[in-house]
N, C-alpha and C positions, 0 to 999 in steps of 0.2 A: 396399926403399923404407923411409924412416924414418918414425916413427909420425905426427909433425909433417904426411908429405906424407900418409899414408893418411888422416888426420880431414879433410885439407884435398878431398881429391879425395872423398872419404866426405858430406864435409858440402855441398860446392857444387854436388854432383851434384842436391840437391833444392832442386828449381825454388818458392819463393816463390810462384810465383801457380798455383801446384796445390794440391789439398786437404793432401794428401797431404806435399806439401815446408812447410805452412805449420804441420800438424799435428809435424813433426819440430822446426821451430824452436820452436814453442811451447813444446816438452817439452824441446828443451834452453836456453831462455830461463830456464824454472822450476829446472833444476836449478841454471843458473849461479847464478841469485838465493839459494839456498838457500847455496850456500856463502860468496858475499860474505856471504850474513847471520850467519855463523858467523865468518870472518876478521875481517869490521868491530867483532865482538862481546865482541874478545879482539884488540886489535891490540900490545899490547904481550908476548904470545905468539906472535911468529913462529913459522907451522906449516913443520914442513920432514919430510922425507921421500921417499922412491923415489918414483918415478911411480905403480905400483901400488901401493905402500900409502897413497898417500893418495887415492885413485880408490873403492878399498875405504872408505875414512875418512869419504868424500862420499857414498858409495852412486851412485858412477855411473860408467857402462863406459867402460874405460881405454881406447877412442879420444876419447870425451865429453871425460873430462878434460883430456886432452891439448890441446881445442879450447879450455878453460877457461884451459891454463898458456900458449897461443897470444894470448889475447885480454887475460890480466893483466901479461903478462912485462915490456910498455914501464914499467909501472907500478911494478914491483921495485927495491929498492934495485939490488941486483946481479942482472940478468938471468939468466937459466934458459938451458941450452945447448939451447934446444928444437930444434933444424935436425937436430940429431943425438943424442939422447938416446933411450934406449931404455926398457923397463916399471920397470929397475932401477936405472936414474938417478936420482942424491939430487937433490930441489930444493926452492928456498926457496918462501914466501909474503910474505916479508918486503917489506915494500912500502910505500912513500913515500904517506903518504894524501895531500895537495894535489895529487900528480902522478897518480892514484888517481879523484880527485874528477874533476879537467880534464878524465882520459881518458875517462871515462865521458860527459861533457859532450857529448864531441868526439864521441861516434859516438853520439850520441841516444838515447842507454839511460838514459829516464826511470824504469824502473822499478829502477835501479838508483842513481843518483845521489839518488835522492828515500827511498830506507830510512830509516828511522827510525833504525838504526843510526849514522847520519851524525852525529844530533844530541849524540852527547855524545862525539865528534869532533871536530868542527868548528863554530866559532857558526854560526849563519845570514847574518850579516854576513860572516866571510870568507867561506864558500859563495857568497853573491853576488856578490863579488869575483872569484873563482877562476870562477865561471860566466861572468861578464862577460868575464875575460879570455882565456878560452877561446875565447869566440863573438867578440871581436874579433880575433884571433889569426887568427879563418878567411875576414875580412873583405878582400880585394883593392880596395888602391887604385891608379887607376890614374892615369898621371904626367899632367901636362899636354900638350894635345899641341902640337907647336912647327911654329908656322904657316912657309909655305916662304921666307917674306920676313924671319923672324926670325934671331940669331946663329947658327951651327951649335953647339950647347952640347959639341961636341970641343975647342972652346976656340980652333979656329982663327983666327977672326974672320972668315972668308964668309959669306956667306948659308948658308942649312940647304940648300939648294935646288941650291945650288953646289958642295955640300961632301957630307957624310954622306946627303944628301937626293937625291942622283942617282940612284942606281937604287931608289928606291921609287916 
């Protein structure tokens, strides 16, 4: 099994609404935050390195991290071969901060988009923007609906009702 599948089945095995699985995400919430605080704080020093040396680098257990380089990788300039990377695998941290910012947006990690770190990254006006464009991004519109007496919008000129609209 690659290390990628073992944090995956490792990490989702704990249940969220037990003491005990909320107690584990907490404690790998804190670690994750310690390292963004550390990348965000030095971003024009791309960290790069084995899996394990930089697991060691963070002070946290090379399945943790591996949950760390799963959860930053969309964010990388150049993605991590994490599906199949093993303790010894070089990988970057090099990382797009706007595409960085969004992704943090997108999956609700307040306490990670809101660091302090951010601020002498990004103004608070693009952050605005980039938040905004993120939460409308996840916004579903949905089309008008085409009443049965209207065109068929196939373009054919029957009724909807006559045409694309028959078996609904």
């Amino acid at each position: 099994m690659s290390l990628l599948n073992d944090w995956r089945e490792f990490a989702y095995s704990h249940d969220d609404k037990t003491q005990e699985g909320q107690n584990f995400w907490v404690e790998y919430f804190r670690q994750e935050k310690e390292v963004y605080k550390d990348i965000l704080s030095h971003p024009d020093e791309p960290v790069s390195g084995t899996v394990s040396e930089l697991a060691d680098k963070y002070n946290m257990d090379l399945s943790w991290f591996v949950g760390y380089l799963d959860g930053i990788n969309d964010s990388l300039k150049t993605p991590n071969p994490i599906d199949d990377m093993d303790e010894n695998t070089v990988v970057s941290l090099d990382f797009d901060k706007e595409t960085l910012y969004k992704n943090m947006v997108g999956c609700k990690a307040e306490w990670l988009y809101e660091l302090p770190q951010w601020d002498d990254l990004l103004s608070p006006e693009r952050r605005k923007e980039l938040y905004l464009e993120q939460k409308k991004s996840n916004t579903v519109v949905k089309p008008p609906k085409i009443g049965r007496n209207d065109p068929c919008p196939c373009g054919s000129g029957k009724k909807y009702k006559k045409c694309c609209g028959r078996n609904s």
